[in-house]
N, C-alpha and C positions, 0 to 999 in steps of 0.2 A: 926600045924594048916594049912588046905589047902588054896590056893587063893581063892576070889571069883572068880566066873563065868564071863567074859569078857561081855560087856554091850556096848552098840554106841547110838547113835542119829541116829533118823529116820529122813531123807532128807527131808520127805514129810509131816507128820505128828508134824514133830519136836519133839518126844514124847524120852524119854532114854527108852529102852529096852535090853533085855537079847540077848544075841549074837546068842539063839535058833530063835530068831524072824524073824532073815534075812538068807535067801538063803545062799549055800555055792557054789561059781562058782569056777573052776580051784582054789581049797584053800582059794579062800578071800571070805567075807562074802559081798554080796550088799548093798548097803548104804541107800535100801527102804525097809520097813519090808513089811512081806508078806501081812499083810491086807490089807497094801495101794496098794500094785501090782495089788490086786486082785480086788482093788477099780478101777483100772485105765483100768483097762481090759476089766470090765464090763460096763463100759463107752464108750471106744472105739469103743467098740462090737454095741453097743446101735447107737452110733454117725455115726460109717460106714454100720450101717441097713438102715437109713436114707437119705445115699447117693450112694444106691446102685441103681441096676435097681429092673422091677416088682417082682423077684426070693424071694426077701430077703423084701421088704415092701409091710406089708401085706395091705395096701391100693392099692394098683396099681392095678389094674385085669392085668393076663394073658391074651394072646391071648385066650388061650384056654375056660377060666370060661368066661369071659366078654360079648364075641361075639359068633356069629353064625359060622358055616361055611359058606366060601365063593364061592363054587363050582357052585350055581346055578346064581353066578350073573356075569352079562355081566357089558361089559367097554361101560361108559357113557362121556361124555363130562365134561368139572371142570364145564362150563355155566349153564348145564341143572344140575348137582348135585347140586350148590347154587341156580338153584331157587325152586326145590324139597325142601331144608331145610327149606327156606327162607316161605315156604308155608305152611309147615305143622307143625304148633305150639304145636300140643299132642307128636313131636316123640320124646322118651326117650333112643333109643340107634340107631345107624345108622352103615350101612356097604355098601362099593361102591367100583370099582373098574375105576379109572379117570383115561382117556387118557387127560396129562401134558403138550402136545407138544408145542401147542401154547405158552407159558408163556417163554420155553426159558429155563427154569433155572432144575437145577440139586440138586442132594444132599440133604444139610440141607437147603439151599436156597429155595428148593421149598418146602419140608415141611415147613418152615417159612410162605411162600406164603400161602399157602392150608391153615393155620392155622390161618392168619391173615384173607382171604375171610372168614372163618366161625366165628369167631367173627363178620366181617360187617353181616349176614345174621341171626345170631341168637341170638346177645347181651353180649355172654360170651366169656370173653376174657383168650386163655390157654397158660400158658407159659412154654419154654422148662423144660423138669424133666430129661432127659438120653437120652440114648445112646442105641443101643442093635445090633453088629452084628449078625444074624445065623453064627453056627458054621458049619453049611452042605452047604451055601448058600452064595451067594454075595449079598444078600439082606440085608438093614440095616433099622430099625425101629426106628422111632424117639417117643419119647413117651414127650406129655403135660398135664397137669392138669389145672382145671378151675382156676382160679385169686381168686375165691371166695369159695373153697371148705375148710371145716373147718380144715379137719386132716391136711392140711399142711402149717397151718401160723406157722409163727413163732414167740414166744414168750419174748417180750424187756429183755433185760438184765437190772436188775435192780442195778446200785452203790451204795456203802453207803451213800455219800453223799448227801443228801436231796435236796439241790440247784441245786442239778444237775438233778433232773426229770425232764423228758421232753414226759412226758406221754399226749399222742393226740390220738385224734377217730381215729378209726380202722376200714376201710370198712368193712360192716356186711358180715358176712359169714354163711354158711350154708352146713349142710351134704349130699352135692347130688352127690357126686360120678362122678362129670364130668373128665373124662379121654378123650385123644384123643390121638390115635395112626396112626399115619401116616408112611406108609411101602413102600422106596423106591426100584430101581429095577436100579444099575448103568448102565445098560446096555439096559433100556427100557423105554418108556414114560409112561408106564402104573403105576401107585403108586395106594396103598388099602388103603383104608381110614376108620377107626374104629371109633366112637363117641360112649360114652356111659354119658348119663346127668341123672339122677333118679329124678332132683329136679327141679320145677320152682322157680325160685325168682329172686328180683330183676337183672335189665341188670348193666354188668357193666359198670362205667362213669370212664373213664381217667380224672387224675387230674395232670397229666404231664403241663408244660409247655409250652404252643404252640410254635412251629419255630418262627413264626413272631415276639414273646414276647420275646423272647432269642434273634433273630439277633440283636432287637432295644435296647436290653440293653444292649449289647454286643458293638454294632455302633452306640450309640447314645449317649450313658451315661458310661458305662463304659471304652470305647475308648479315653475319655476326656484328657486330657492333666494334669489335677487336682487331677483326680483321677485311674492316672496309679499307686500312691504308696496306693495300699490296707490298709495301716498302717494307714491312713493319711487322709483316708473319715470322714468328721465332722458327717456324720449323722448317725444312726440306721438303722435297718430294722421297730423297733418300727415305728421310726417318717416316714416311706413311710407306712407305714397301716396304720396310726391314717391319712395322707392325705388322702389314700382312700377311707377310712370311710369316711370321712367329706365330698368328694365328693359327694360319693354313698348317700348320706342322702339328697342330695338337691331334690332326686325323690321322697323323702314321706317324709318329715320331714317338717309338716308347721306350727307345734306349740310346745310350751314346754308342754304343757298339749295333753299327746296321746289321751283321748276320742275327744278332742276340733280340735286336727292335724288330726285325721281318717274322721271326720266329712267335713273336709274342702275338703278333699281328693273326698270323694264319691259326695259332691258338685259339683267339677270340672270335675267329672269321667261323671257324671250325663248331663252334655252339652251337649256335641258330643263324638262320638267317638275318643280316643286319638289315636295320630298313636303311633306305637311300632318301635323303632330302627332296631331291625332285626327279624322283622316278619310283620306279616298283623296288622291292629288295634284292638286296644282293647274292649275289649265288653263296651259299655255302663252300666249304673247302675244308679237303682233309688230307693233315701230314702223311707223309711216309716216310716212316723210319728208315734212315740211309745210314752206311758203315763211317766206321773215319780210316779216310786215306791220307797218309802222309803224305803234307804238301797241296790237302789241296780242302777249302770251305764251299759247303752244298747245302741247298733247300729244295724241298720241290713239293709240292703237292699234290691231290685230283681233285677232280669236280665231281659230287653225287650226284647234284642230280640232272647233268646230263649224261652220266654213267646209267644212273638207275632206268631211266627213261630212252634210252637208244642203247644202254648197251649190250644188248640181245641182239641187233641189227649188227655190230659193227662187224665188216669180213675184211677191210680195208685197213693199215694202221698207216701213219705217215709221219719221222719225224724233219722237223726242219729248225735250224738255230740261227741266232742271230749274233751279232759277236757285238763286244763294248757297249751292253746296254746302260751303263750306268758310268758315274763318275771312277768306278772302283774295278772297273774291267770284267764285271763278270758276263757271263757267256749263257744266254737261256736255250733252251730246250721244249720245244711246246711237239707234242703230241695229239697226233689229230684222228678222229677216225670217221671214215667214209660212211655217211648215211644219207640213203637216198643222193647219194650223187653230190653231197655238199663235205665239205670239212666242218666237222665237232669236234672243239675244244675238249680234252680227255683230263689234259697233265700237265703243269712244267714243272723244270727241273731249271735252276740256277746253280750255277759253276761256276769258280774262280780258281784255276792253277800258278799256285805261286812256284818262284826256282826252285830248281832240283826237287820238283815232286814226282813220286812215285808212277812208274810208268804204266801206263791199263788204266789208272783211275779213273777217268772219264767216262770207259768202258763200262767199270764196276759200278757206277754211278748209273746207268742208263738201265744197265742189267738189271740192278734192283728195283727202279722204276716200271720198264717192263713187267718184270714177273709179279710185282704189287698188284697190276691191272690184271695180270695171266689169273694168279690165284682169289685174289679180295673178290674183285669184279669179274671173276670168269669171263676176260676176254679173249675169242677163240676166234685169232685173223688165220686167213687162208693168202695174205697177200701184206706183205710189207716195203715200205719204200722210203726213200732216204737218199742225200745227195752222196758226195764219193767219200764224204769223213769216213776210215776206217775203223771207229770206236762206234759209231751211227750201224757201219753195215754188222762188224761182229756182233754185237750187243741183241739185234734184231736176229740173226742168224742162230746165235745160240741159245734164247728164249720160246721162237716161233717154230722151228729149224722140225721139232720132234710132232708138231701138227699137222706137219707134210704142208707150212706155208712157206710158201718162195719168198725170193728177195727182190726186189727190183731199185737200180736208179731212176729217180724223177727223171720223164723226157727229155726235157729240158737239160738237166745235167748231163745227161748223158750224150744228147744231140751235141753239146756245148765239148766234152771230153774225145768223142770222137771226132770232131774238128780238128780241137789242136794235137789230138795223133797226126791227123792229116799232115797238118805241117810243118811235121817233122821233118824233113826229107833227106836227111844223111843217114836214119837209121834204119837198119834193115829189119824187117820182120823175120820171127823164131819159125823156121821149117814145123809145117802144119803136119800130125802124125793122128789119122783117124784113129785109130789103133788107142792111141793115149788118150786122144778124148771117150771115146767109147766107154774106158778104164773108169773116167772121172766120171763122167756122167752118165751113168745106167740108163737114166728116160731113152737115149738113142739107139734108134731101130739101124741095126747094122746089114738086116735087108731092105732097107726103106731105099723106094725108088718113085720119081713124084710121079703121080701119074695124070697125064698127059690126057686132055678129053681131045674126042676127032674132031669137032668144030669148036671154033671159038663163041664163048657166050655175047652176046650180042652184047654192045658198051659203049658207048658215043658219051666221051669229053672233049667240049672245045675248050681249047686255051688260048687266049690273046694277054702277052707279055706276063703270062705266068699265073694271073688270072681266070680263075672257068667265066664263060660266057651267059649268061641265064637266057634263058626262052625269052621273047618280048612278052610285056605284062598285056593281058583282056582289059579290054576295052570295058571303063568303069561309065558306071550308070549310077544317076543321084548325086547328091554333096559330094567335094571331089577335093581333095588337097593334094600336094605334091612330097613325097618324103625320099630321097637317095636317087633322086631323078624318075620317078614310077607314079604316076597319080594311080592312088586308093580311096577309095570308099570308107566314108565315115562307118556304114553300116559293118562293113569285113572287117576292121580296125578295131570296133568297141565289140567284137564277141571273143568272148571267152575258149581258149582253147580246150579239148577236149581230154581230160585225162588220159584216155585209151588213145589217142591220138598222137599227145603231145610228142615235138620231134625236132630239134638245135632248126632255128631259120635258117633259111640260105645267106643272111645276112650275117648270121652266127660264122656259120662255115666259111663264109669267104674270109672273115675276117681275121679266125684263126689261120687260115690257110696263108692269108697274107703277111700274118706273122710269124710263123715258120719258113716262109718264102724266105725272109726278110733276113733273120736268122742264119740260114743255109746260105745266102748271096752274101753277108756280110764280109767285109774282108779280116781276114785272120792272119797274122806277119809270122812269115817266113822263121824259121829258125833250123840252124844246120843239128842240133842236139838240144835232149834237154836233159831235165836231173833224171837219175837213176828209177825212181820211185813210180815216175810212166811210163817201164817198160817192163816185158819178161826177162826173165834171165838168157834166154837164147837171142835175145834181142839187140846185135852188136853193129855198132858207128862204121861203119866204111869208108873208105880212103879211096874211091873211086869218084874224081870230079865229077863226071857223067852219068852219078848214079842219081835219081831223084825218086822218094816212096812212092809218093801220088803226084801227078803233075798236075797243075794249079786245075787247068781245063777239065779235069777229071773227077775232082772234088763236089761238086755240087752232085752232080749227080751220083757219086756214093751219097752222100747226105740222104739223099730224096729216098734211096733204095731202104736205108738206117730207118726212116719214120717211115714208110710204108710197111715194114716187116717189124717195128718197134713191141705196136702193140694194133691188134690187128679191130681197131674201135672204129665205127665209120662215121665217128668226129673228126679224127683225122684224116688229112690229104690223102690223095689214094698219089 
């Protein structure tokens, strides 16, 4: 009867296996069986892709895919490159060629430089990622990534032990592809500077600890004689944040009841103006008396004096809400009004509906708001807007309605509402009767016939994947940088657009356009019905398998027709 087969422990694994399992080196067999080898290898492999340079991680861009070439651009100053950046807010990829000299410093040091002035100039902060000499060249490239680009956070190691989480908010991040490559020259002042960002969002906020906070902890409290042995400090970090909460609550905390504490607050706001510690003062603010609705606790206020100061301008009103602003569930209400093309803060209103409250009050709450502005402040809008809440469109309807001002849904909402009709597609639409619309709506011309011109007005849009195509940029003359794939002119760059002129860039336009596009192409799920409350009343479900409202294919281009005829502004898409 033969032996068995000679059998070990895996190192790794800890698993007994067959002596086939593990390698045979110089005679001895290794002490890891092969799976796990091949376990570790492919981890490795994984773990040094990720600390390599652009070669080997497929997030980096190459010089080559990322940027342009840089043949046609001339050496600029680092001053006039930060204030080109610092200017022009559409530009999504940058290429420059900066004379360094002034700054002094060499190497990685001035790349450091270079990289910290464009954080101060464009809010995103990139922190070192490698290394890269040429292998033909004395030239070394230092390569950074955005602070906030999603592919390269890194993800908490989590222990078994449960007490031991220490799971904390994560600054938001985002897929924009900020890279920055800055390419030094040992032997020159001149360094190439590459930026590539795809994404706007949020700037980043350091949440470091200021020098001054650290010297004074350092020299002031931890220096102490008492608590040089670390062992030996009686307090927490608990008990120095529960002081400074307690502190920080003397500036709003003036009752145990929050509606009764907010109340006393805008009293005192309401006086004069407060000064601010480290700023200018604070705006003023003044109550409006609101009814009591059973079931339901309200505050709201205005602001004079950007009332007093635009509110002769405003033709525009806009309300928009925000839901669970607080630990107590209430619901704010900010009112905005259109000047000069921008939203001014008017009003808000705070709302909290508890059970079985009173049904309208939200309404009645908004109403009284409204009309405080209509009569106090003689606000006279020709134009109101608001998402689909129907306490939002009443409220505006029956305060503005007798000014001969319309109503409108935000675009947005409405682009977004007439979607998911779209996707309805078992429910059949209510038999359309001119006749009845006519009835409702007097504005329409019952002999209205469109009329038709004999030639078409001359119009040439090219579109490539959805896209317009722009003319190729003139040939620049002088100092020369690259921004969105275009070299421009320091000189066309730093002048001032003309008031009588001023006009959205095409850079503006695209990008709206692009997100609209984005919006309309998005996909929206199917559903054969939905609740009652998105439909008219003549608008009944069919039991015809083969009935479909809009077929998938057909939808985008409703959409397109929807914001073409929306609002007839030539910011938007045509």
């Amino acid at each position: 009867m033969s032996d068995a087969p000679p059998s070990q422990n895996c190192s790794s694994c800890k698993c007994h296996k067959p002596a086939e399992c593990f390698e045979l080196v110089h005679g001895k067999r290794k002490r890891t069986c092969r799976a796990c080898l091949a376990k570790k290898a492919t981890k490795k492999k994984q773990n040094s892709s990720e600390e390599t340079g652009p070669s080997t991680v497929p997030d980096v861009p190459s010089t080559n895919d990322a940027f342009e070439d840089d043949t046609d651009l001339s050496i600029v100053t680092l001053e006039d490159f930060l204030a080109v950046i610092a200017m022009d807010e559409n530009a999504r990829s940058l290429g420059a060629i900066i004379d360094a000299e002034q700054t002094g410093k060499m190497g990685k040091e001035l790349a450091d430089l270079i990289a910290l002035e464009i954080q101060h100039c464009i809010g995103y902060r990139f922190i070192s990622h490698s290394k890269y000499e040429h292998k033909n060249s004395h030239l070394v490239r230092y390569m950074y990534h955005c602070a906030q680009i999603e592919s390269r956070q890194h993800k908490s190691k989590k222990v078994d032990n449960e007490d031991k989480h220490r799971d904390k908010r994560q600054m938001a991040t985002f897929p924009c592809g900020g890279w920055l490559h800055i390419t030094v020259d040992p032997s020159s002042t001149d360094v190439m500077v590459k930026l590539a960002h795809e994404d706007d969002h949020v700037p980043y906020y350091s949440r470091d600890v200021p020098v001054k906070v650290k010297e004074f902890i350092w020299n002031w409290v931890l220096d102490l004689p008492e608590y040089q042995d670390r062992m030996k400090i009686p307090f927490s970090r608990r008990a120095v944040y529960y002081l400074w909460n307690k502190k920080s609550r003397e500036k709003w905390h003036r009752d145990d009841d929050e509606l009764k504490s907010a109340k006393i607050i805008i009293e005192e706001a309401a006086a004069e103006a407060r000064p601010h510690e480290n700023g200018p003062p604070l705006f003023r603010v003044e109550p409006v008396p609101l009814p009591d609705v059973n079931g339901f606790s309200a505050i709201a206020f205005v602001l004079p004096e950007p009332l007093r100061k635009w509110g002769g301008r405003v033709r525009e009103l806009a309300l928009d809400s925000a839901w669970e602003t607080n630990q107590s569930q209430y619901e704010v209400f900010a009112i905005l009004g259109e000047v000069s093309g921008s939203g001014c803060p008017l009003g808000y209103l705070l709302i909290k509906a508890r059970k079985n409250s009173a049904p309208g009050g939200k309404q009645t709450y908004l109403e009284r708001v409204l009309e405080y502005l209509q009569v106090t402040w003689k606000i006279r809008s020709i134009a109101t807007l608001s998402d689909k809440d129907w306490s939002e469109i009443n409220a505006c309807l029956a305060k503005f309605k007798h000014l001969d001002s319309r109503h409108q849904l935000c675009f947005w909402h409405g682009l977004r509402a007439v979607k998911k009709r779209l996707a309805v597609v078992k429910r059949q639409p209510a038999p359309y009767d001119w006749r009845e619309a006519c009835r409702e709506f007097d504005f329409i011309d019952t002999k209205f016939a469109p009329n038709v011109p004999e030639m078409a007005i001359p119009h040439l849009t090219i579109r490539l994947g959805g896209k317009i195509v722009e003319p190729p940029p003139r040939r620049c003359t002088g100092p020369t940088i690259r921004i969105n794939g275009a070299l421009r002119t320091l000189e066309v760059l730093n002048q001032e657009p003309s008031l009588d002129t001023a006009a959205p860039s095409a850079d503006e336009d695209d990008e709206f356009t692009e997100d609209v596009e984005a919006l309309i192409r998005g996909e929206e799920p199917e559903r054969t019905d939905g609740p009652d409350w998105m439909f008219e009343a003549d608008e009944i479900a069919t039991r015809n398998p083969d009935y479909i409202f809009c077929p998938p294919q057909h939808r985008a281009q409703v959409l397109r027709i929807f914001t073409r005829t929306f609002v007839r502004h030539p910011f938007f898409p045509e």
